[in-house]
C-alpha positions, 0 to 999 in steps of 0.5 A, a space after each residue: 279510943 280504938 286499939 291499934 290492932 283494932 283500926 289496922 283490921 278495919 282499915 285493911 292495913 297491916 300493924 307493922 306497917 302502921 308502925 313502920 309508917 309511924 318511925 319513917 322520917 317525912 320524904 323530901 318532898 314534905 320536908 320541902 314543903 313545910 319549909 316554902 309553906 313557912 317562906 308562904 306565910 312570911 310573904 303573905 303576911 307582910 301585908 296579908 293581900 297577896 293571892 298565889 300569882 303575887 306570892 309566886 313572883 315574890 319567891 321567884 324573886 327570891 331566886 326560888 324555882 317553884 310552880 305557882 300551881 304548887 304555892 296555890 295548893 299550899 296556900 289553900 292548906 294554909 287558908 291563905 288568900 289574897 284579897 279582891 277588887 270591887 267591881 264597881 266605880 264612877 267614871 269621868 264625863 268627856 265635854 263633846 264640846 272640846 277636842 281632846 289631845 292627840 295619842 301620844 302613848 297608844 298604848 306603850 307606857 315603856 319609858 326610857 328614863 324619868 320624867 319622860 312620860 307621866 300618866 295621870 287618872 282619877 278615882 274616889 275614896 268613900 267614906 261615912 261623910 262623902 266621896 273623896 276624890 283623888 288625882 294623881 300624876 305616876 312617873 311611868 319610868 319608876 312607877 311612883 305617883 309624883 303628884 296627887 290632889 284630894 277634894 271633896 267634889 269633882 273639878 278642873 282645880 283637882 287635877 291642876 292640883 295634882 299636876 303643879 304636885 308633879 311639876 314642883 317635885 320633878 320639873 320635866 319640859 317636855 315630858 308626856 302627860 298621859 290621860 283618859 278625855 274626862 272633861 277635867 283633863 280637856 278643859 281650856 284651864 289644864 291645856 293652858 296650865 301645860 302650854 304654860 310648864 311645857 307639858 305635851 298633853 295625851 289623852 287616850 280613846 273614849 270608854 278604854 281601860 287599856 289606853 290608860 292601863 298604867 293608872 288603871 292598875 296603880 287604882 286596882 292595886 290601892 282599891 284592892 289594897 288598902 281602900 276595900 279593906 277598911 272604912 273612913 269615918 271623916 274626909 
């Protein structure tokens, strides 16, 4: 410990300042910034994944006008961050052998009311016994998954699964079942399946994440979420 007198002289500041300093109530803006930093944590909290753009919108949302540079600054204090996603993953095999369904979609997933269009894709699920594979089937009005299948192998059955889901829950005719060209999706069983409840089968170009974006941002979301932060020990 060093007197007071002592620091001030070293420091090249003035004891009465010091002091000053010491009485004088946080500014407004400190004030303000513990109150967000609090808003902060609540938010980041709640599921302990949201980064600073995801934070941001909440308190946007929550009719606050804040910068997100400013809840990024804040949030690095706080030693707050969001988690990230993998960068690696499988994909599906297209079968040259079948012609593929035409763009219904190209590229806009804007869907007036439900059940008008549906967006389906697969991912997997590792686990200590195996990879677990799972399709489902999103409702591109309300961004729900209406329909969604697991098995432990990569088959036609798997999305037939997921699309009987979907059909049993919301029967639309009509509807615009939107997928990437993997084989599951352009076998002769799914284009008879569709024939059959009167789905319009979509598919978009080979090797393009964008055609399909509204799936490949659910999966982003559910890997990054909830599958990278924790390990399955059984199927």
């Amino acid at each position: 410990m060093h007197l007071i007198s002592t620091m001030c002289r070293v420091l090249g500041v003035s004891s009465g300042g010091y002091y000053a300093r010491r009485r004088r109530p946080p500014s407004v803006r400190a004030t303000a910034d513990a109150e967000l930093s609090a808003r902060i944590v609540e938010i980041h909290r709640s599921r302990e994944t949201y980064g600073a753009p995801r934070v941001h919108a909440e308190i946007k949302a929550q009719g606050i006008r804040v910068g997100c540079k400013r809840v990024a600054r804040l949030m690095r204090a706080l030693k707050l961050h969001g988690v990230s996603r993998r960068n690696w993953s499988v994909t599906t095999a297209r079968d040259r052998a079948v012609r593929p369904a035409p763009d219904l979609v190209e590229r806009n997933f804007a869907a007036a009311a439900p059940n008008r269009l549906r967006v389906a894709d697969l991912t997997y699920i590792p686990t200590w016994a195996g990879l677990l594979y799972l399709a489902v089937v999103l409702d591109a009005f309300s961004r729900r998954i209406v329909g969604w299948a697991m098995e432990t192998y990569l088959c036609t059955e798997l999305v037939l699964k997921a699309l009987d889901i979907a059909l049993g829950q919301r029967r639309a005719a009509g509807v615009v079942h939107h997928s990437d060209q993997g084989s599951q999706y352009t076998s002769l069983a799914f284009g008879q399946r569709c024939e059959q409840a009167g789905v319009r089968p979509s598919m978009g170009s080979v090797g393009d994440c964008f055609d399909n974006a509204m799936c490949e941002s659910f999966f982003a979301t559910l890997e990054c979420e909830l599958l990278n932060r924790q390990s399955f020990k059984t199927l």
